[in-house]
C-alpha positions as CSV (number, residue, x, y, z in Angstrom):
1,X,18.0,-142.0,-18.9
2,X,20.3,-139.1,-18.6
3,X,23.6,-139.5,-17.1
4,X,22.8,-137.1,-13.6
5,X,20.0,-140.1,-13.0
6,X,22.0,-143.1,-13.8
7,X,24.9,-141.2,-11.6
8,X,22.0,-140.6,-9.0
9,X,21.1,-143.9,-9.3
10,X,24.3,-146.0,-9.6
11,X,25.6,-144.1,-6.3
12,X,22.3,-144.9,-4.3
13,X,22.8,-148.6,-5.4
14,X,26.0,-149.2,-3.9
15,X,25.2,-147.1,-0.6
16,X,22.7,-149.9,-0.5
17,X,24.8,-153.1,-2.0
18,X,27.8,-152.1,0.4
19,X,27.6,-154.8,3.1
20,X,31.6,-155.7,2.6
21,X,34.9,-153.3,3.1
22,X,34.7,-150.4,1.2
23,X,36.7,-151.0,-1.9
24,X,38.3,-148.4,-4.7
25,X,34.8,-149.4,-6.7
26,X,32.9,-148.0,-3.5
27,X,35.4,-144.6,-3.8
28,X,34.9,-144.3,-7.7
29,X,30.8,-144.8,-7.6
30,X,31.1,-142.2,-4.1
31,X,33.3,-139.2,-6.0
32,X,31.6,-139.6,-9.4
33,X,27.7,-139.5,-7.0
34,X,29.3,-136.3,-5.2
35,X,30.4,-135.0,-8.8
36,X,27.3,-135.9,-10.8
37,X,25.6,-133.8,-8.1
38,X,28.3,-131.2,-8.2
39,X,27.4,-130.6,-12.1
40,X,23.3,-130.5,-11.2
41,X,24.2,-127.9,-9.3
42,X,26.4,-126.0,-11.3
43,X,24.0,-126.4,-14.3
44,X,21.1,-124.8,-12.4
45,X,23.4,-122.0,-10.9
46,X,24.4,-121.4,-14.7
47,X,21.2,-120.9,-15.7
48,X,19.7,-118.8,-12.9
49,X,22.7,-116.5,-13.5
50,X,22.2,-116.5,-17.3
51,X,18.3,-115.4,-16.3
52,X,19.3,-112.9,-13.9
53,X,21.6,-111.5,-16.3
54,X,19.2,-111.4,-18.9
55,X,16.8,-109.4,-16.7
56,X,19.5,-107.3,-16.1
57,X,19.9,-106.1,-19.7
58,X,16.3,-105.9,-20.3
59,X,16.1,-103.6,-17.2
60,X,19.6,-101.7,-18.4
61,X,17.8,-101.1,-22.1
62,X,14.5,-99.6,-20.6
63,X,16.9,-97.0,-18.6
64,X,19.3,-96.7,-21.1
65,X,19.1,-92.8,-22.3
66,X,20.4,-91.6,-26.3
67,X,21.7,-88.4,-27.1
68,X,18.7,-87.3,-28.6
69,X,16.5,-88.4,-26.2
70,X,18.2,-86.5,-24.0
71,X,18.0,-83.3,-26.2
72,X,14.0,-84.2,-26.4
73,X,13.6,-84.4,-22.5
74,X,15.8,-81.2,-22.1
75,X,14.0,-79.3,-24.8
76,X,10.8,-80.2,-23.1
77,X,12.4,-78.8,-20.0
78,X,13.1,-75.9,-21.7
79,X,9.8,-75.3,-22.9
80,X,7.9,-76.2,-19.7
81,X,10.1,-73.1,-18.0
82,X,9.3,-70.7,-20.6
83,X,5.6,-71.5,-20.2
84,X,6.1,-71.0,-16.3
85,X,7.9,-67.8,-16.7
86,X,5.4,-66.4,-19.6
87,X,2.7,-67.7,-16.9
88,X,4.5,-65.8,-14.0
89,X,5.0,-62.7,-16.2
90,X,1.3,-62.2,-17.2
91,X,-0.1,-63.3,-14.1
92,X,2.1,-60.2,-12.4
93,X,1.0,-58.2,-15.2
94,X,-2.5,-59.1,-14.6
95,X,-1.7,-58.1,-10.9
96,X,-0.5,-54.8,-11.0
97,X,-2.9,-54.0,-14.0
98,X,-5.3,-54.4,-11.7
99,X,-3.9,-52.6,-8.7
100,X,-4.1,-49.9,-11.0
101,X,-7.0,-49.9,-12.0
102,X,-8.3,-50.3,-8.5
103,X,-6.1,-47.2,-8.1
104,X,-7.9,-45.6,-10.7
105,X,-11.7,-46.4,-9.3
106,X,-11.1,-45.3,-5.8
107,X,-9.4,-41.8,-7.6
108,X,-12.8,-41.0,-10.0
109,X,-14.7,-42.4,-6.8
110,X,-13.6,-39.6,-4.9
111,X,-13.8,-37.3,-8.0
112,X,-17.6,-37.9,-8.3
113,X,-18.4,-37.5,-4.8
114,X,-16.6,-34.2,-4.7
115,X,-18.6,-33.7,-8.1
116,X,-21.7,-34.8,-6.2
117,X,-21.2,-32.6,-3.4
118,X,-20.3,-29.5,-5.6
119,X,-23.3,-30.1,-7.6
120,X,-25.6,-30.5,-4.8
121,X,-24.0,-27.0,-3.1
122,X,-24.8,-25.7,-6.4
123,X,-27.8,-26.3,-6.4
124,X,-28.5,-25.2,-3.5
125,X,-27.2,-21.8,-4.4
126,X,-29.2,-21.8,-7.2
127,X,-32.2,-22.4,-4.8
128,X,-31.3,-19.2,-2.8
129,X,-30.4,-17.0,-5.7
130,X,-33.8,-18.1,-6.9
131,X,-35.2,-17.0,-4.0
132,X,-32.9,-13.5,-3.6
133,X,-33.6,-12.9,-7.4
134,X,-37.9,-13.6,-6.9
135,X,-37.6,-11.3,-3.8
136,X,-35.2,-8.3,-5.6
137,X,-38.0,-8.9,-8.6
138,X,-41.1,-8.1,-6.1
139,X,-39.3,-5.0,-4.6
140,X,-38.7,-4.0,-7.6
141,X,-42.4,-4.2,-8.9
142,X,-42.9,-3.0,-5.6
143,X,-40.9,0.1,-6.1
144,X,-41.9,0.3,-9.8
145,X,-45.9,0.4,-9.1
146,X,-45.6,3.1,-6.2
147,X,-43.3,5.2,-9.1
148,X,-46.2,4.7,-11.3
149,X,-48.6,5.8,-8.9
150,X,-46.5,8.7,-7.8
151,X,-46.3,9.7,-11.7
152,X,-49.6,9.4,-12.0
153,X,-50.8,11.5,-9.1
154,X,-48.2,14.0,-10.2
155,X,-50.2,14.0,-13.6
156,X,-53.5,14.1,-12.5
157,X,-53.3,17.0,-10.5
158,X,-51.7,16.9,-7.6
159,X,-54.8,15.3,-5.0
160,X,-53.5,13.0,-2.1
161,X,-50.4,13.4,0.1
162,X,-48.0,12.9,-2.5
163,X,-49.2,16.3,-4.4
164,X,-49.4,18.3,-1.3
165,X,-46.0,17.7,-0.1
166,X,-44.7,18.6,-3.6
167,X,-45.8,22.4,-3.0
């Protein structure tokens, strides 16, 4: 039996037993029940405190931060920026890149339709100097058969209109 039981005890027994005056016995069994309980209770508030404490350090040593782990996290930091910033760099270079190149397409897109339109008056041009050139080339068989036939009346003698006129 441990001594807070037998003090437990010992005190419960002479609540009971007391049917005389209360004597300096009585006093002695009450103050060493009250201190008996006094230490139970100081024994399990020492040992919730030494738990809590020791939670306390285990929970202080998961936080707790080194020097170099610092330097890893900041490094990591570091590095995650410069990725962000490369990103950001590239992705306006990419940007205006293609804002010129849109540039670029909408200039050659009005360079071929101009082209387009030039070629088609062109060709059109060439349709009607086609068409001048086939008509100059009939007046001028035209004019070169009735020379022929002129030259050859004037050769033959001089019968017809053309040799009359001629005298």
């Amino acid at each position: 039996m441990s001594e807070e039981e037998y003090g437990k005890q010992t005190a419960s027994v002479a609540k009971q037993a007391r049917s005389g005056p209360y004597t300096t016995k009585d006093f002695q069994l009450d103050v060493l029940g009250q201190l008996a309980e006094m230490q139970a209770l100081t024994k399990t508030l020492q040992e919730s405190l030494t738990t809590e404490m020791r939670k306390n350090q285990e929970q202080r040593k998961l936080l707790r931060f080194d020097g170099r782990t610092l330097v890893a996290v900041g490094a990591i930091a570091l590095s995650l920026t410069g990725y962000m910033l490369q990103d950001a760099r590239n992705s306006s270079r990419r940007d205006s890149e293609i804002e010129t190149t849109k540039a670029r397409v909408t200039a050659l897109e009005g360079i071929a339709a101009t082209n387009t339109e030039g070629r088609i008056r062109t060709e059109v041009e060439l349709g009607q100097l086609r068409d001048g050139q086939a008509e100059i080339k009939a007046l001028i068989e035209a004019h070169d058969l009735s020379t022929r036939r002129t030259q050859q009346r004037a050769m033959t003698g001089g019968t017809g209109a053309a040799a009359n006129r001629g005298r």
